[in-house]
C-alpha positions as CSV (number, residue, x, y, z in Angstrom):
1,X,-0.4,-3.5,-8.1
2,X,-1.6,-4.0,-11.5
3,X,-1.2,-0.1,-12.3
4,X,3.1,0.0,-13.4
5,X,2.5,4.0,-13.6
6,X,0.8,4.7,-10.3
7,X,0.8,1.6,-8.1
8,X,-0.7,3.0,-5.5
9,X,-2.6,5.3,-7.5
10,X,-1.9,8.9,-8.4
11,X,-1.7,11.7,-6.1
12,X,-4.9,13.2,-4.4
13,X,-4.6,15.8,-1.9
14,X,-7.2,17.3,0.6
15,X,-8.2,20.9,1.3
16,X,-7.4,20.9,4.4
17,X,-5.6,17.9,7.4
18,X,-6.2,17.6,10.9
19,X,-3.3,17.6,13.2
20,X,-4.0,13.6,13.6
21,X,-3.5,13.3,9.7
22,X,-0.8,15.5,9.5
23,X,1.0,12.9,12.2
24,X,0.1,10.3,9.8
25,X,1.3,11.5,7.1
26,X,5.3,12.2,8.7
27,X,4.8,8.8,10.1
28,X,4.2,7.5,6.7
29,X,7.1,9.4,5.2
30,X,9.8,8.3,8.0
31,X,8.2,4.6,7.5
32,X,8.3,4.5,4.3
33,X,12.1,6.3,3.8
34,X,13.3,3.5,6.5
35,X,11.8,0.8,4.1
36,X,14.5,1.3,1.2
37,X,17.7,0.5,2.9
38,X,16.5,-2.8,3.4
39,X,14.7,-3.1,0.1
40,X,17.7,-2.1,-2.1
41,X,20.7,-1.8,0.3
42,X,22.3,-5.3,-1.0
43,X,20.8,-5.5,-4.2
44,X,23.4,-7.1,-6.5
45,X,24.1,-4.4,-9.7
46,X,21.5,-6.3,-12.3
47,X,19.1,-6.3,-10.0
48,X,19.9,-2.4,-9.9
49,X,19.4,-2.5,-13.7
50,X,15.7,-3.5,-13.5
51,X,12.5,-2.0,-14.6
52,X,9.4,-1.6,-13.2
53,X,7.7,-1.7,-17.3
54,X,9.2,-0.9,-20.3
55,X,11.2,2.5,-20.5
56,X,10.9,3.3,-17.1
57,X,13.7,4.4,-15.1
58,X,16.1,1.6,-13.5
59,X,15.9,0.5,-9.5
60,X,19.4,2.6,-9.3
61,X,17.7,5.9,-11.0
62,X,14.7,5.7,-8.8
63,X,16.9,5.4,-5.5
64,X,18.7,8.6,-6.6
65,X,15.6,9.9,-8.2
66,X,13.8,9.1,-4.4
67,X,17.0,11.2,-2.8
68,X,16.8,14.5,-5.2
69,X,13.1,14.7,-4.7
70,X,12.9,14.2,-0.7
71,X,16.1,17.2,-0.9
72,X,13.9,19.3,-3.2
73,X,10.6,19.0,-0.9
74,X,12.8,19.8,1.7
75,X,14.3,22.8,-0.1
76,X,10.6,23.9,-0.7
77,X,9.2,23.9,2.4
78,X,12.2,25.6,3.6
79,X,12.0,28.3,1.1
80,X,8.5,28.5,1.6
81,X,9.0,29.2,5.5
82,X,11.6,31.3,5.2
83,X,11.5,33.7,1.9
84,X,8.2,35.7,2.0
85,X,8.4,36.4,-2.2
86,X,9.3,32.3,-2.8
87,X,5.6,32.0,-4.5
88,X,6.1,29.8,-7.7
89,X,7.8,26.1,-6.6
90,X,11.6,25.3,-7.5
91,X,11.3,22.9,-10.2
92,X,13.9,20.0,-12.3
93,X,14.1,18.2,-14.9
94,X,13.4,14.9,-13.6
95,X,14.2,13.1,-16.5
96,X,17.3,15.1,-17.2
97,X,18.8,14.7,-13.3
98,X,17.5,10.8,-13.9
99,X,20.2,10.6,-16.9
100,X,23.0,12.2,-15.4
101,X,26.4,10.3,-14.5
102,X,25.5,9.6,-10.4
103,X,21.8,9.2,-11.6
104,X,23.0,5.9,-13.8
105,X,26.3,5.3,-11.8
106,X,26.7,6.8,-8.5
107,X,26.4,3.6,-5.8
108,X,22.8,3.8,-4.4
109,X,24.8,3.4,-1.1
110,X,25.6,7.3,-1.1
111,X,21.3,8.3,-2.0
112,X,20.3,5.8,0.7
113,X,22.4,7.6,3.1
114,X,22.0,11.4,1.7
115,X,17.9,10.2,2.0
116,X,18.3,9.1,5.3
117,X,19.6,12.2,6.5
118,X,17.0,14.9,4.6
119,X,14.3,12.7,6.1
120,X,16.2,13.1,9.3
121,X,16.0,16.9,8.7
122,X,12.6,17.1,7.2
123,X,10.6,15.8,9.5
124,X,12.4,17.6,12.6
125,X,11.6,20.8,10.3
126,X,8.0,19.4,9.4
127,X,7.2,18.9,13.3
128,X,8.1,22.4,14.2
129,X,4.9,23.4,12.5
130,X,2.6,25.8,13.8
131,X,-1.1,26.2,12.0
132,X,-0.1,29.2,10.7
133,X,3.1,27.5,9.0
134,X,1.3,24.7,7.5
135,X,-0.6,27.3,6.0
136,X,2.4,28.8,3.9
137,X,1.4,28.4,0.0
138,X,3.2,28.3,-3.2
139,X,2.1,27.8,-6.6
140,X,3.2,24.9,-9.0
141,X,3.4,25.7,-12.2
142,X,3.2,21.8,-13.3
143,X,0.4,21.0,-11.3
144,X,-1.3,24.5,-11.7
145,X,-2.3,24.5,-8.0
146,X,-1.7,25.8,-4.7
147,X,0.3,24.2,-2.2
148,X,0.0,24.9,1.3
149,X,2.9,22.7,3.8
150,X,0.4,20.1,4.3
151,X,-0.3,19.3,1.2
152,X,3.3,19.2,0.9
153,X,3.8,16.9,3.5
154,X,0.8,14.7,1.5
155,X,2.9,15.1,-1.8
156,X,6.0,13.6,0.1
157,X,4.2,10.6,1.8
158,X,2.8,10.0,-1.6
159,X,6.2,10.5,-3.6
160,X,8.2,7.4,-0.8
161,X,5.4,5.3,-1.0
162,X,4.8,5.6,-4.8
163,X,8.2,4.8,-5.8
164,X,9.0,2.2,-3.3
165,X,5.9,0.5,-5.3
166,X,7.9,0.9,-8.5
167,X,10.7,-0.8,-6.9
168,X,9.0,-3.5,-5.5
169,X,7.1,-4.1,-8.9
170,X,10.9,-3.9,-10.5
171,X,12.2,-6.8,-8.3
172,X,9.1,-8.7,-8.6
């Protein structure tokens, strides 16, 4: 992990996953999610201060920051599903939701637990999935791309992983 930006390197997506990578990839996710608790679940508050390299966000704004994003895939991939005209992505401010007063303060006992139930949620919802499903697109205006729900899912397994690096380099 010599890379403090993108650990585990930045995000790639395919064209197109087989059902067996698709299982991977919500494997990798619920893995993954179950991995902070015991990562950060204890962590004393300096050690909740740290930083992964200079001016990056703290251990306590990437647990939050891990919380809001997992809610907001979710969101997406709900809207996506369920609201024929949602075609351009729901976007934030990450850095502005990163500086608010429960992104510096808020225990990261209360994202640990609001993560563990999206996950919960997400990957009943991602599971449910028919081909046609997976096939529902919607544009990101950041990325200037596509998205179909399994790219999605790929974005998500990428986002738990990538962040959990960040933390790990953080503590290190």
């Amino acid at each position: 992990m010599t890379d403090r930006k993108f650990p585990i390197g930045p995000f790639v997506t395919q064209e197109h996953y087989t059902p067996a990578e698709i299982t991977g990839l919500l494997q990798t996710i619920d893995r993954s999610v179950g991995e902070y608790q015991p990562l950060v679940g204890s962590l004393p508050p300096a050690d909740l201060l740290k930083r992964y390299r200079e001016g990056s966000w703290t251990v306590q704004q990437l647990v939050h920051h891990v919380a809001d994003i997992h809610l907001l895939h979710f969101l997406r991939m709900k809207k996506a599903l369920t609201e024929p005209d949602y075609t351009d992505v729901t976007l934030i401010n990450m850095d502005g939701w990163a500086r608010t007063a429960d992104g510096l303060e808020a225990p990261v006992a209360d994202s640990l637990l609001m993560l563990d139930g999206i996950n919960r949620r997400y990957l009943y919802l991602a599971r449910s999935l028919t081909e046609p499903m997976l096939a529902v697109t919607y544009h990101h205006p950041v990325r200037q791309r596509l998205f179909n729900q399994a790219q999605a899912l790929a974005m998500s397994a990428w986002h738990v992983q990538h962040h959990l690096a960040h933390i790990r380099l953080a503590l290190a």
